[in-house]
C-alpha positions, -999 to 999 in steps of 0.1 A, spaced: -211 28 26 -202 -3 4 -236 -18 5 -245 -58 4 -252 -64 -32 -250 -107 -40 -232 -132 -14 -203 -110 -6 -212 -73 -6 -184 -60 -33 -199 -73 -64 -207 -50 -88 -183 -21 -72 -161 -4 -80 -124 1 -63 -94 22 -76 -62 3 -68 -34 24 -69 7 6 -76 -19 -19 -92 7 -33 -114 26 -54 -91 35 -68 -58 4 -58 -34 -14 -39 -56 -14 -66 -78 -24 -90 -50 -53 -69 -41 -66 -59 -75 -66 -99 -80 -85 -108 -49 -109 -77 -55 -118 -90 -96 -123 -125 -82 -150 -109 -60 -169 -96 -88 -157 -58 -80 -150 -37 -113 -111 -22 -105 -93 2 -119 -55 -4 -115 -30 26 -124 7 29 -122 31 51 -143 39 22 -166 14 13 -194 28 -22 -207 31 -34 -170 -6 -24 -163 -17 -40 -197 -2 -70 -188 -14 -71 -153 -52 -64 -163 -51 -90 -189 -40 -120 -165 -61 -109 -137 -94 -105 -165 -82 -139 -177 -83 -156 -145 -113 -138 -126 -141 -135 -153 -169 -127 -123 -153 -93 -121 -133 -65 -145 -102 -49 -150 -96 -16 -163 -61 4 -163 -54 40 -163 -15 57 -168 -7 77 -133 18 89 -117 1 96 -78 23 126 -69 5 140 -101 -26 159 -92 -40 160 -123 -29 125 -129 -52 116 -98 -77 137 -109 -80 112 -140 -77 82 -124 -102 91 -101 -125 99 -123 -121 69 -147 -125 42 -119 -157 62 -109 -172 60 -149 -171 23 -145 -204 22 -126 -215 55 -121 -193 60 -89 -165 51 -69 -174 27 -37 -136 21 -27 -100 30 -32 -68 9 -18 -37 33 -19 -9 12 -22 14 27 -46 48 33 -24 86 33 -24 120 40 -11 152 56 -29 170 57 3 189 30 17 216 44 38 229 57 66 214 88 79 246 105 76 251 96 44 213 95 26 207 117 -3 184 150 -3 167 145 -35 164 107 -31 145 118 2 122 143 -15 114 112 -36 106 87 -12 81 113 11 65 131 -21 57 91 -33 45 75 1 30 109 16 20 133 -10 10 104 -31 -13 92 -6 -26 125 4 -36 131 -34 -56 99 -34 -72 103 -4 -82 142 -14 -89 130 -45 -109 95 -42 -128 112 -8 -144 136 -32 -163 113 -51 -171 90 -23 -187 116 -6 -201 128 -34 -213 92 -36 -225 91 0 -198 70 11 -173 44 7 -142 32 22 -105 40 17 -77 16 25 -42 28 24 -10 7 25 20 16 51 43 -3 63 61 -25 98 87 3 96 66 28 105 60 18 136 97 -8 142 128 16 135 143 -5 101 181 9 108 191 23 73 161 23 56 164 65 57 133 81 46 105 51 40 95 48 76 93 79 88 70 85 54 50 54 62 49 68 96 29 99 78 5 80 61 -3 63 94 -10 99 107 -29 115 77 -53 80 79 -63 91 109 -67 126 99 -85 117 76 -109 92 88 -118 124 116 -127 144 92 -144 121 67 -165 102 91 -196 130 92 -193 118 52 -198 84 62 -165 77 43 -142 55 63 -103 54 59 -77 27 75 -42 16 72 -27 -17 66 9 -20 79 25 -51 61 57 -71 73 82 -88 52 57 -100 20 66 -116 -7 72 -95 -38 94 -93 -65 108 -60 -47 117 -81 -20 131 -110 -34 166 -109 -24 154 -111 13 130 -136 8 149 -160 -13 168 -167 18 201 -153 41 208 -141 70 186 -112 70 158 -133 63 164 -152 91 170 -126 112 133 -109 102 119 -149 111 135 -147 145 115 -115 154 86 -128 135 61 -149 167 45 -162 133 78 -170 115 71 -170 78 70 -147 51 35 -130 44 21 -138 12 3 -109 -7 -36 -127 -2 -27 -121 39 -24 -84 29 -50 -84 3 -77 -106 27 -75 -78 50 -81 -50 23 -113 -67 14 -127 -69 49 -116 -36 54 -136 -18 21 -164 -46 28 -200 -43 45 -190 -61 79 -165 -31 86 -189 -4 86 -178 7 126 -143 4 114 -126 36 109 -91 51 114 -73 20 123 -41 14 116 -42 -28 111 -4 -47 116 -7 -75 91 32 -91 100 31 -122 118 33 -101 155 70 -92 144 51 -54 156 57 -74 192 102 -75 187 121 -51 161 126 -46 130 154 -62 112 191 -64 109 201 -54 71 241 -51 86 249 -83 59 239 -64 33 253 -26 37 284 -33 62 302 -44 28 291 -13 12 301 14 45 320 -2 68 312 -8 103 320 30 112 300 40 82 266 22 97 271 43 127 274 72 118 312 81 111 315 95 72 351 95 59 366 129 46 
């Protein structure tokens, strides 16, 4: 397990952070460097992950920053990345899988095959490579903790939103696969399912509209999450005081798990019609 080492248990270790270039990756790599942990962000784009290492080294000098080009569908790529965040100290302690996506809103009658291939190969495959790949060397290490990122609409149907929750839906699953399995390794995995959190991905709903207000109506805690909410919980969660904690699957949302999800019929009526959202597809 992550071990106590100094006032907070993470100093000193090392954490892969993958989609570490922005939006909760970003967050999380932040929050992790400020803690003294040495991090290893990749992402599939090199000036973006310069960029991000640079302001977090700048502005968290207790901890360190390293990047490493990957794409996580890429075994090989994994392989790599893996094995660079482990050279750091000598081993890997912890890994936060948050690199994710979706190429597919639409309606189901109308989503596209390959944009679908995309979307599960990223959230599930992607996942599944760094959790075969980053379990190795914590084992090999004795331990460690892996925290993977999901998502509300795996568990709240998101209307239109096509492949991304029933992808996030199989990370959920192949967490808790994997934290059966992994446990005799004393290597825990567990899943974080954010609500609506502001990101530049996310902008246009969070800048304000009706589906914005729509998503605070079914929110019990009506605001918009903030990356540290998702990132304070990732820390816990690869941390010494979680060392019983394995194979949950933690909703950090604001209760909105408690209604539905939200209404994006604003934003795509305009683009398919009112038949088009149900279902009807014009010859």
């Amino acid at each position: 397990m992550i071990s106590v080492n100094g006032s907070n248990g993470l100093a000193k270790k090392s954490v892969l952070v993958t989609g570490g270039g922005s939006g909760i990756g970003l967050g999380v790599a932040t929050v992790l460097a400020a803690e003294g942990v040495h991090v290893t962000i990749c992402g599939r784009n090199e000036q973006k992950l310069a960029k991000t290492a640079r302001e977090i080294g700048e502005g968290n000098p207790a901890g360190s920053v390293d990047t490493v080009v990957a794409d996580v569908t890429v075994e090989d790529d994994m392989i790599r990345a893996v094995a660079q965040a482990a050279e750091r100290t000598g081993q890997l302690d912890g890994v936060v899988a948050c690199a994710g996506g979706n190429e597919t809103i639409a309606p189901v009658t109308q989503l596209d095959v390959e944009a679908w291939r995309r979307t599960v190969d990223l959230n599930i495959t992607g996942t599944m490579l760094t959790i075969k790949h980053s379990a190795r060397a914590l084992v090999a290490a004795g331990g460690g903790s892996i925290v993977a990122i999901s998502s509300i609409a795996s568990s709240n149907t998101h209307r239109w939103f096509g492949a991304y929750g029933p992808s996030k839906a199989g990370v959920d699953h192949l967490v808790q696969l994997a934290a059966d399995e992994l446990g005799a390794s004393n290597v825990r995995v567990n899943c974080i399912r954010p609500g609506l959190t502001r990101t530049d991905l996310v902008a246009l709903i969070t800048d304000g509209g009706p589906i914005l207000e729509d998503y605070l109506a079914n929110t019990p805690i009506a605001r918009v999450g903030e990356v540290t909410d998702i990132a304070a919980l990732a820390k816990f969660l690869l941390g010494p005081d979680s060392t019983w904690i394995t194979g949950q699957i933690i909703n950090v949302d604001g209760g909105q798990m408690l209604r539905r999800g939200p209404d994006f019929r604003s934003m795509l009526e305009p683009v398919y019609g009112a038949d088009g959202l149900r279902g009807v597809v014009t010859p």
